[in-house]
C-alpha positions as CSV (number, residue, x, y, z in Angstrom):
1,X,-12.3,-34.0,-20.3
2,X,-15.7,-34.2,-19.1
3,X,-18.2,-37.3,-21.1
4,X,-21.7,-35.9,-21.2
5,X,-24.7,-38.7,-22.0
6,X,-27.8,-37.6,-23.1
7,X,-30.8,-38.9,-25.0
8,X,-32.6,-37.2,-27.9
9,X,-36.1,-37.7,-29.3
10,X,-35.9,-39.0,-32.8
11,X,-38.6,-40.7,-35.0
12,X,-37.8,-44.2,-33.5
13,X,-37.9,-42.9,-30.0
14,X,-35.1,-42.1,-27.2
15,X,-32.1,-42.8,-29.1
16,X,-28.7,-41.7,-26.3
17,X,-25.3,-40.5,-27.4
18,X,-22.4,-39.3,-25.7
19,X,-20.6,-36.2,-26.3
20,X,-16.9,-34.6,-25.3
21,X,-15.6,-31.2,-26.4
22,X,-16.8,-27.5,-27.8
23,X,-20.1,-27.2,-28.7
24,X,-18.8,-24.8,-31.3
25,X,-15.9,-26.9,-32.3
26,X,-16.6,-28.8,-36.0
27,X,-18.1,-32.6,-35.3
28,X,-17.0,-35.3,-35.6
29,X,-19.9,-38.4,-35.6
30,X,-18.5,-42.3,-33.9
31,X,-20.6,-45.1,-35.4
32,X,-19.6,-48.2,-33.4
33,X,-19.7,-51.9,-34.6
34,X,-21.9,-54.9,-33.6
35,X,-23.3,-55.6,-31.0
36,X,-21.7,-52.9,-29.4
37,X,-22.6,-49.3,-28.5
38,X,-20.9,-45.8,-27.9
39,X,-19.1,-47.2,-24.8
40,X,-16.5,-48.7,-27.8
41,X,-15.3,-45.0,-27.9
42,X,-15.0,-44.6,-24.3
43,X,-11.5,-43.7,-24.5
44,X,-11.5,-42.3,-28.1
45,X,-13.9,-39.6,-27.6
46,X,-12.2,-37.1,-24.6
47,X,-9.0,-37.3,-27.4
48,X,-10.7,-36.9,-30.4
49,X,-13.0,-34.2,-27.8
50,X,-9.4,-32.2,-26.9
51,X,-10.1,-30.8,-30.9
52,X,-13.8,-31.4,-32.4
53,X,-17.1,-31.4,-30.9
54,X,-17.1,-35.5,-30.4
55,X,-20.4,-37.4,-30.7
56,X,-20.5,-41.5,-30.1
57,X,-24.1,-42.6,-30.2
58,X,-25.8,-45.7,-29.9
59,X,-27.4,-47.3,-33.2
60,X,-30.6,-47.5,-33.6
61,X,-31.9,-50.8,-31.2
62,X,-28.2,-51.0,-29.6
63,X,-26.5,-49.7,-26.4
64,X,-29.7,-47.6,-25.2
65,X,-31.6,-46.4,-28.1
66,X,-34.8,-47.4,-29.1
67,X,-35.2,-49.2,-32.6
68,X,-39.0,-47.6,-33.2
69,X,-39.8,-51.3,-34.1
70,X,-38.9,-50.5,-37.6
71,X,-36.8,-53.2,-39.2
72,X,-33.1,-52.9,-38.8
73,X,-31.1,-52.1,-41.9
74,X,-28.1,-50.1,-42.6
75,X,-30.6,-47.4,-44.6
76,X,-32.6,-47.5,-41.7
77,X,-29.6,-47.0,-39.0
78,X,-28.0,-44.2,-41.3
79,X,-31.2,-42.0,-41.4
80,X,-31.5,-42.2,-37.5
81,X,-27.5,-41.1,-37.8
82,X,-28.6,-38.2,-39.8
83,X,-31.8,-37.1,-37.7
84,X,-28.8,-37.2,-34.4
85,X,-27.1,-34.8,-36.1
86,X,-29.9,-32.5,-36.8
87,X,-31.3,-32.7,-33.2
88,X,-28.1,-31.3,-32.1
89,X,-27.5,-28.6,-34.6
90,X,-25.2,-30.2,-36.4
91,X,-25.1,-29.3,-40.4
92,X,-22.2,-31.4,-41.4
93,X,-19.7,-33.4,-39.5
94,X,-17.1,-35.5,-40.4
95,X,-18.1,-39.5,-39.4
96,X,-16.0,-42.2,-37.9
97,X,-17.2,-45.6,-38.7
98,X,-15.7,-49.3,-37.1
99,X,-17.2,-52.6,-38.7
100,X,-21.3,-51.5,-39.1
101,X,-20.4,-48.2,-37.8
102,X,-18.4,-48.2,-41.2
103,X,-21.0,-49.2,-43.6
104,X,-23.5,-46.9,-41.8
105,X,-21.1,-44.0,-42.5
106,X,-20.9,-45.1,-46.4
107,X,-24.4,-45.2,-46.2
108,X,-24.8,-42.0,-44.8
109,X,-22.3,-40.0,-46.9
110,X,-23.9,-41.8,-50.2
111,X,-27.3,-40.6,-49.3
112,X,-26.9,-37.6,-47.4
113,X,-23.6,-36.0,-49.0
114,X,-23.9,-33.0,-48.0
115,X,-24.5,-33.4,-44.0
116,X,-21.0,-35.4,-44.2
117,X,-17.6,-33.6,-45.2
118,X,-15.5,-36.6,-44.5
119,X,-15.2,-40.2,-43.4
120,X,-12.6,-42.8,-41.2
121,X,-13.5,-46.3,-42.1
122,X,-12.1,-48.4,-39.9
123,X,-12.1,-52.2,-40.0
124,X,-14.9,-52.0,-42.4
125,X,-15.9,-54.4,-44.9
126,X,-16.9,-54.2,-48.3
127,X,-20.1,-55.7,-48.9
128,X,-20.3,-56.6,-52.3
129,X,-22.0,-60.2,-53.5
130,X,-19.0,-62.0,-52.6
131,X,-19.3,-60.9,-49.5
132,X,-22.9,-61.5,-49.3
133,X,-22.3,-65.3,-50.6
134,X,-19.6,-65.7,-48.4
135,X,-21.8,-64.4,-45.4
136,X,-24.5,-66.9,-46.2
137,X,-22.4,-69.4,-45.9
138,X,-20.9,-69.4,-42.1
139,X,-22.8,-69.2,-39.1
140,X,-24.2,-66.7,-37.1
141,X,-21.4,-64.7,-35.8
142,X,-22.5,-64.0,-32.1
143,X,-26.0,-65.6,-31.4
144,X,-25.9,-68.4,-29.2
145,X,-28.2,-70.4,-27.8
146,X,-29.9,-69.5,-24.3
147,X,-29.3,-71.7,-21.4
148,X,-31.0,-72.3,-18.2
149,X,-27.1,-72.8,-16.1
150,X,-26.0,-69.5,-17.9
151,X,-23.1,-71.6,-20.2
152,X,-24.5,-69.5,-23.1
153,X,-23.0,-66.6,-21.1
154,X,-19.7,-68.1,-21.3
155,X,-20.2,-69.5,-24.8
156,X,-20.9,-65.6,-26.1
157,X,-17.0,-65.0,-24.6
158,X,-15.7,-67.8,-27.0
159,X,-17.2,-66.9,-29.5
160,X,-15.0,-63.6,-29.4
161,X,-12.2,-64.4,-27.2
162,X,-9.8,-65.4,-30.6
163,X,-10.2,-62.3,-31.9
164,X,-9.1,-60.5,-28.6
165,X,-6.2,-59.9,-27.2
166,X,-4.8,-62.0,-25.0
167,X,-4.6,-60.4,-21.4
168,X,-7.3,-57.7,-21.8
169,X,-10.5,-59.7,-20.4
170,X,-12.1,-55.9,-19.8
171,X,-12.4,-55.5,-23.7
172,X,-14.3,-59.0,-23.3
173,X,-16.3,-58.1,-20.8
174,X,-17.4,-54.9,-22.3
175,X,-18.3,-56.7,-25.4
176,X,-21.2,-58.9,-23.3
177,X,-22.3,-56.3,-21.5
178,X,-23.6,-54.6,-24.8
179,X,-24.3,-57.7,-25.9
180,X,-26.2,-58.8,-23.2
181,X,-28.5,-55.6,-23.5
182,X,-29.4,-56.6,-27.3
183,X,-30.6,-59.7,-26.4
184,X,-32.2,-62.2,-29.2
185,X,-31.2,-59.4,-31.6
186,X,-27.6,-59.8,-31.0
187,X,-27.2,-61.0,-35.0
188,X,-29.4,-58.1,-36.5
189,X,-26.2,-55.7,-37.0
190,X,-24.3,-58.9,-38.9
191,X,-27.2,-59.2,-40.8
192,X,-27.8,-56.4,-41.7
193,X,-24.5,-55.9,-43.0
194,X,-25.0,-58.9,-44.8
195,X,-27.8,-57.9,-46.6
196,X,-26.2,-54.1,-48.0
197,X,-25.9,-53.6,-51.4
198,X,-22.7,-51.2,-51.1
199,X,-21.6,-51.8,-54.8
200,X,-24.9,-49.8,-55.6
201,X,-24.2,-47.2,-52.7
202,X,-20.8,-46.6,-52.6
203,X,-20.0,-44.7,-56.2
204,X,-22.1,-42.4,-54.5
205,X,-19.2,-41.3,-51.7
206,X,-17.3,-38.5,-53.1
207,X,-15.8,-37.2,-49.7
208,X,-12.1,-37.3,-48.7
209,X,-11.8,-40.9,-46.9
210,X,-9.6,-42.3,-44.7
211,X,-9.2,-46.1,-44.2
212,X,-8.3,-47.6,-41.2
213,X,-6.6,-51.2,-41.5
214,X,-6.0,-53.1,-38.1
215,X,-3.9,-55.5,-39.3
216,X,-4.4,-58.5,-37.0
217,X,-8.5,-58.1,-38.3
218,X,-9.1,-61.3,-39.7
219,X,-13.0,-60.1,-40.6
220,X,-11.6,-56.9,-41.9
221,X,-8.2,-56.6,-43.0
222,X,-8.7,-58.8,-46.0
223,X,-11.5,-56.1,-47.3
224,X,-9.3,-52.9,-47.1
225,X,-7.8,-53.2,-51.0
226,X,-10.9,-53.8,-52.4
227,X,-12.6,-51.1,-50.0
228,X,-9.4,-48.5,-51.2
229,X,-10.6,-50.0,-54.8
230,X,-14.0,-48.6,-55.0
231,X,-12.9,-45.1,-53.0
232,X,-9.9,-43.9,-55.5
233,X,-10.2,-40.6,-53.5
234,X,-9.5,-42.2,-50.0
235,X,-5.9,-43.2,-48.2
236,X,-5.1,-46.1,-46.3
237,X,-3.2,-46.3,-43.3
238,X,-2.6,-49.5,-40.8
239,X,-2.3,-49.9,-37.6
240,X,0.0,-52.8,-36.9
241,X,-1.8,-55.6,-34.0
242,X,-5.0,-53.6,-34.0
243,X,-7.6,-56.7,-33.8
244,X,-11.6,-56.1,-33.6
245,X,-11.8,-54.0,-30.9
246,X,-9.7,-51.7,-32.5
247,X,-11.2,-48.2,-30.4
248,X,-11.2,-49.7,-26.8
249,X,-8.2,-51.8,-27.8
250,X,-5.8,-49.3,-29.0
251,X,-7.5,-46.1,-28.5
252,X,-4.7,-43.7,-28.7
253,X,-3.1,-44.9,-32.0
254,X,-7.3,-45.0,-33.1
255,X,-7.6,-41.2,-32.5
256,X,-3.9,-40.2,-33.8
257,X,-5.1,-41.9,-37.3
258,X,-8.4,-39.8,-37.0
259,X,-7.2,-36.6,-35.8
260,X,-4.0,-36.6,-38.2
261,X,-6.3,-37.2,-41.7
262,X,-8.6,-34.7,-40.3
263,X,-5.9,-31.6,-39.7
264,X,-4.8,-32.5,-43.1
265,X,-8.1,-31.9,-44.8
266,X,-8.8,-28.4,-46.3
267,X,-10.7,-25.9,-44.2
Protein backbone atom coordinates (compact mmCIF):
# COMPACT_ATOMS: atom_id res chain seq x y z
CA UNK A 1 0.00 0.00 0.00
CA UNK A 2 1.07 3.12 -1.40
CA UNK A 3 2.78 5.98 1.59
CA UNK A 4 1.90 9.42 0.37
CA UNK A 5 4.07 12.58 2.09
CA UNK A 6 2.79 15.83 1.95
CA UNK A 7 3.11 19.09 3.68
CA UNK A 8 0.22 21.39 4.79
CA UNK A 9 0.21 25.09 5.70
CA UNK A 10 -0.73 25.55 9.26
CA UNK A 11 -0.28 28.62 11.65
CA UNK A 12 3.33 27.56 12.48
CA UNK A 13 4.22 27.03 8.88
CA UNK A 14 4.86 23.79 6.64
CA UNK A 15 4.09 21.14 9.02
CA UNK A 16 4.50 17.31 6.67
CA UNK A 17 2.48 14.13 7.41
CA UNK A 18 2.25 10.96 5.83
CA UNK A 19 -0.82 9.24 4.80
CA UNK A 20 -1.94 5.42 3.70
CA UNK A 21 -5.50 4.32 2.86
CA UNK A 22 -9.20 5.77 1.62
CA UNK A 23 -9.65 9.16 1.67
CA UNK A 24 -13.18 8.31 2.67
CA UNK A 25 -12.26 5.70 5.11
CA UNK A 26 -12.78 7.07 9.06
CA UNK A 27 -9.10 8.47 10.40
CA UNK A 28 -7.15 7.44 12.34
CA UNK A 29 -4.31 10.30 13.67
CA UNK A 30 -0.31 8.67 14.75
CA UNK A 31 1.36 11.03 17.19
CA UNK A 32 4.90 9.74 17.53
CA UNK A 33 7.36 10.05 20.56
CA UNK A 34 10.56 12.05 21.20
CA UNK A 35 12.77 12.99 19.26
CA UNK A 36 11.24 11.11 16.61
CA UNK A 37 8.84 11.78 13.73
CA UNK A 38 6.22 10.01 11.49
CA UNK A 39 8.93 7.62 10.10
CA UNK A 40 8.22 5.65 13.82
CA UNK A 41 5.00 4.48 11.95
CA UNK A 42 6.65 3.55 8.81
CA UNK A 43 5.52 0.08 9.03
CA UNK A 44 2.31 0.69 11.14
CA UNK A 45 0.63 3.01 8.79
CA UNK A 46 0.11 0.75 5.22
CA UNK A 47 -1.65 -1.94 8.15
CA UNK A 48 -3.45 0.32 10.04
CA UNK A 49 -4.00 2.03 6.06
CA UNK A 50 -5.56 -1.60 4.74
CA UNK A 51 -8.85 -0.26 7.05
CA UNK A 52 -8.79 3.68 8.05
CA UNK A 53 -7.72 6.68 6.31
CA UNK A 54 -4.05 6.54 8.26
CA UNK A 55 -2.32 9.92 9.07
CA UNK A 56 1.37 9.95 10.90
CA UNK A 57 2.55 13.51 11.03
CA UNK A 58 5.41 15.17 12.32
CA UNK A 59 5.08 17.35 15.61
CA UNK A 60 5.37 20.59 15.58
CA UNK A 61 9.46 21.48 15.33
CA UNK A 62 10.16 17.49 14.71
CA UNK A 63 10.81 15.28 11.64
CA UNK A 64 10.06 18.13 9.02
CA UNK A 65 7.54 20.58 10.36
CA UNK A 66 8.16 23.86 11.29
CA UNK A 67 7.66 24.89 15.05
CA UNK A 68 6.45 28.78 14.04
CA UNK A 69 9.04 29.72 16.79
CA UNK A 70 6.34 29.46 19.24
CA UNK A 71 7.45 27.71 22.42
CA UNK A 72 7.10 23.99 22.47
CA UNK A 73 4.47 22.59 24.84
CA UNK A 74 2.17 19.77 24.75
CA UNK A 75 -1.00 22.53 24.42
CA UNK A 76 0.94 24.01 21.77
CA UNK A 77 1.71 20.53 19.83
CA UNK A 78 -1.93 19.34 20.32
CA UNK A 79 -3.56 22.51 18.66
CA UNK A 80 -1.15 22.11 15.61
CA UNK A 81 -2.57 18.25 15.83
CA UNK A 82 -6.00 19.63 15.55
CA UNK A 83 -5.43 22.35 12.82
CA UNK A 84 -3.79 18.88 10.66
CA UNK A 85 -6.86 17.46 10.93
CA UNK A 86 -8.85 20.30 9.74
CA UNK A 87 -6.54 21.05 6.71
CA UNK A 88 -7.34 17.70 5.54
CA UNK A 89 -11.11 17.46 6.10
CA UNK A 90 -11.02 15.61 8.84
CA UNK A 91 -13.96 16.23 11.52
CA UNK A 92 -13.13 13.54 13.97
CA UNK A 93 -10.63 10.78 14.05
CA UNK A 94 -9.67 8.40 16.27
CA UNK A 95 -5.76 9.25 17.66
CA UNK A 96 -2.83 6.93 18.27
CA UNK A 97 -0.36 8.28 20.73
CA UNK A 98 3.43 6.57 21.77
CA UNK A 99 5.34 8.38 24.64
CA UNK A 100 4.61 12.41 23.71
CA UNK A 101 2.54 11.29 20.98
CA UNK A 102 0.41 9.95 23.98
CA UNK A 103 0.20 12.93 26.14
CA UNK A 104 -0.52 15.05 22.98
CA UNK A 105 -3.45 12.81 22.22
CA UNK A 106 -4.76 13.29 26.07
CA UNK A 107 -4.29 16.72 25.37
CA UNK A 108 -6.05 16.86 22.42
CA UNK A 109 -9.15 14.70 23.37
CA UNK A 110 -9.35 16.90 26.83
CA UNK A 111 -9.49 20.08 24.87
CA UNK A 112 -10.93 19.31 21.65
CA UNK A 113 -13.42 16.35 22.56
CA UNK A 114 -15.32 16.48 19.95
CA UNK A 115 -12.66 16.34 16.87
CA UNK A 116 -11.54 12.96 18.74
CA UNK A 117 -13.91 9.77 19.03
CA UNK A 118 -11.23 7.58 20.53
CA UNK A 119 -7.70 7.10 21.76
CA UNK A 120 -4.54 4.19 21.78
CA UNK A 121 -2.07 5.29 24.45
CA UNK A 122 0.77 3.50 24.08
CA UNK A 123 3.79 3.61 26.28
CA UNK A 124 2.52 6.78 27.69
CA UNK A 125 3.20 8.23 30.94
CA UNK A 126 1.21 9.85 33.38
CA UNK A 127 2.43 13.14 34.23
CA UNK A 128 1.25 13.94 37.48
CA UNK A 129 3.74 15.88 40.24
CA UNK A 130 5.46 12.76 40.95
CA UNK A 131 6.35 12.43 37.79
CA UNK A 132 7.29 15.98 37.39
CA UNK A 133 9.56 15.65 40.72
CA UNK A 134 10.88 12.59 39.59
CA UNK A 135 11.74 14.19 36.14
CA UNK A 136 13.64 17.05 37.77
CA UNK A 137 15.60 15.01 39.30
CA UNK A 138 17.62 12.83 36.39
CA UNK A 139 19.30 14.14 33.64
CA UNK A 140 18.55 15.13 30.35
CA UNK A 141 17.33 12.12 28.61
CA UNK A 142 19.00 12.49 25.02
CA UNK A 143 21.00 15.77 24.84
CA UNK A 144 24.50 15.32 24.67
CA UNK A 145 27.14 17.37 24.34
CA UNK A 146 28.60 18.42 20.70
CA UNK A 147 31.96 17.36 19.76
CA UNK A 148 34.41 18.43 17.23
CA UNK A 149 35.60 14.22 16.40
CA UNK A 150 31.77 13.45 16.16
CA UNK A 151 31.93 10.97 19.65
CA UNK A 152 28.72 12.91 20.59
CA UNK A 153 27.31 11.04 17.62
CA UNK A 154 28.16 7.86 19.07
CA UNK A 155 27.37 8.92 22.68
CA UNK A 156 23.47 9.85 21.34
CA UNK A 157 23.45 5.74 20.42
CA UNK A 158 24.30 4.90 24.11
CA UNK A 159 22.26 6.89 25.41
CA UNK A 160 19.41 4.66 23.73
CA UNK A 161 21.08 1.47 22.88
CA UNK A 162 19.73 -0.28 26.59
CA UNK A 163 16.44 0.34 25.83
CA UNK A 164 16.73 -1.32 22.24
CA UNK A 165 16.77 -4.49 21.33
CA UNK A 166 19.64 -6.23 20.91
CA UNK A 167 20.29 -7.10 17.09
CA UNK A 168 18.08 -4.37 15.47
CA UNK A 169 20.84 -1.44 14.97
CA UNK A 170 18.22 -0.06 12.13
CA UNK A 171 15.70 0.95 15.00
CA UNK A 172 19.00 2.78 16.33
CA UNK A 173 19.87 4.32 13.52
CA UNK A 174 16.47 5.66 12.72
CA UNK A 175 16.32 7.13 16.15
CA UNK A 176 19.53 9.59 15.23
CA UNK A 177 18.54 10.30 12.07
CA UNK A 178 15.46 12.14 13.65
CA UNK A 179 17.40 13.10 16.19
CA UNK A 180 20.09 14.46 14.31
CA UNK A 181 17.45 16.75 12.39
CA UNK A 182 16.24 18.37 15.84
CA UNK A 183 19.42 19.35 16.72
CA UNK A 184 20.02 21.45 20.24
CA UNK A 185 16.27 20.95 20.70
CA UNK A 186 16.57 17.26 20.93
CA UNK A 187 15.25 17.65 24.93
CA UNK A 188 12.23 20.02 24.15
CA UNK A 189 9.71 16.95 23.69
CA UNK A 190 11.13 15.45 27.38
CA UNK A 191 10.58 18.62 28.58
CA UNK A 192 7.79 19.36 27.59
CA UNK A 193 6.36 16.32 28.87
CA UNK A 194 7.82 17.22 32.01
CA UNK A 195 6.26 20.29 32.48
CA UNK A 196 2.23 18.87 31.64
CA UNK A 197 -0.14 19.19 34.18
CA UNK A 198 -2.26 15.97 33.01
CA UNK A 199 -3.90 15.62 36.51
CA UNK A 200 -5.69 19.00 35.56
CA UNK A 201 -6.30 17.77 31.84
CA UNK A 202 -7.10 14.33 31.94
CA UNK A 203 -10.67 14.24 33.85
CA UNK A 204 -11.47 15.92 30.83
CA UNK A 205 -11.03 12.53 28.40
CA UNK A 206 -14.28 10.92 28.30
CA UNK A 207 -13.61 8.84 24.95
CA UNK A 208 -13.30 4.96 24.80
CA UNK A 209 -9.37 4.43 25.53
CA UNK A 210 -7.26 1.84 24.84
CA UNK A 211 -3.81 1.39 26.71
CA UNK A 212 -0.98 -0.01 25.27
CA UNK A 213 1.62 -1.55 27.75
CA UNK A 214 5.01 -2.74 26.18
CA UNK A 215 6.16 -4.56 28.89
CA UNK A 216 9.96 -4.48 28.63
CA UNK A 217 9.24 -0.21 28.81
CA UNK A 218 11.22 0.63 31.68
CA UNK A 219 10.07 4.66 31.11
CA UNK A 220 6.57 3.49 30.59
CA UNK A 221 5.35 0.31 31.83
CA UNK A 222 5.51 1.44 35.41
CA UNK A 223 2.87 4.33 34.46
CA UNK A 224 0.15 2.13 32.83
CA UNK A 225 -1.94 1.37 36.46
CA UNK A 226 -1.92 4.61 37.39
CA UNK A 227 -2.67 5.88 33.63
CA UNK A 228 -5.80 2.91 33.60
CA UNK A 229 -6.44 4.75 37.21
CA UNK A 230 -7.42 8.11 36.06
CA UNK A 231 -9.26 6.61 32.66
CA UNK A 232 -11.96 4.18 34.43
CA UNK A 233 -13.46 4.02 30.84
CA UNK A 234 -10.25 2.73 29.03
CA UNK A 235 -8.77 -1.08 28.79
CA UNK A 236 -5.40 -2.26 28.99
CA UNK A 237 -3.70 -4.65 26.96
CA UNK A 238 0.27 -5.60 26.90
CA UNK A 239 2.37 -6.47 24.57
CA UNK A 240 4.93 -8.90 26.01
CA UNK A 241 8.99 -7.59 24.96
CA UNK A 242 7.71 -4.47 23.34
CA UNK A 243 10.58 -1.94 24.54
CA UNK A 244 10.54 1.94 23.41
CA UNK A 245 10.36 1.62 20.08
CA UNK A 246 7.41 -0.11 20.33
CA UNK A 247 5.90 0.93 16.39
CA UNK A 248 9.05 0.29 14.33
CA UNK A 249 9.92 -2.51 16.82
CA UNK A 250 7.05 -4.69 16.74
CA UNK A 251 4.80 -3.12 14.24
CA UNK A 252 2.44 -5.80 13.46
CA UNK A 253 1.46 -6.80 17.08
CA UNK A 254 1.31 -2.44 17.30
CA UNK A 255 -1.47 -2.34 14.68
CA UNK A 256 -3.36 -5.70 15.67
CA UNK A 257 -3.80 -3.86 19.30
CA UNK A 258 -5.05 -0.75 17.40
CA UNK A 259 -7.09 -2.19 14.79
CA UNK A 260 -8.71 -4.87 17.19
CA UNK A 261 -10.00 -1.92 20.06
CA UNK A 262 -11.11 0.04 17.12
CA UNK A 263 -13.54 -2.77 15.23
CA UNK A 264 -14.80 -3.20 18.74
CA UNK A 265 -15.96 0.35 19.22
CA UNK A 266 -19.58 1.23 18.31
CA UNK A 267 -20.29 2.69 14.89
Amino acid sequence: MTIRRAFADLSVGQVHYAACGDANAPAVLLLHQSPRSWAEYREVLPLVGARYRTVAMDTAGFGDSADGGVPASIAQWARVAGELLDALGIARADVVGHHTGGVIAVELAAAFPGRVRSLVLSSTPYTGEAFRIARAERPPIDEVAPSEDGSHLAALWQRRQGFYPEGRPDLLEAFVRDALKVGHRVEEGHRAVASYRMEERIGRVTQPALIIRATADPFAAPHAQELLHHLPQARMVDIEGGMVPLPDQMPEAFAQAVLDFLSALPS
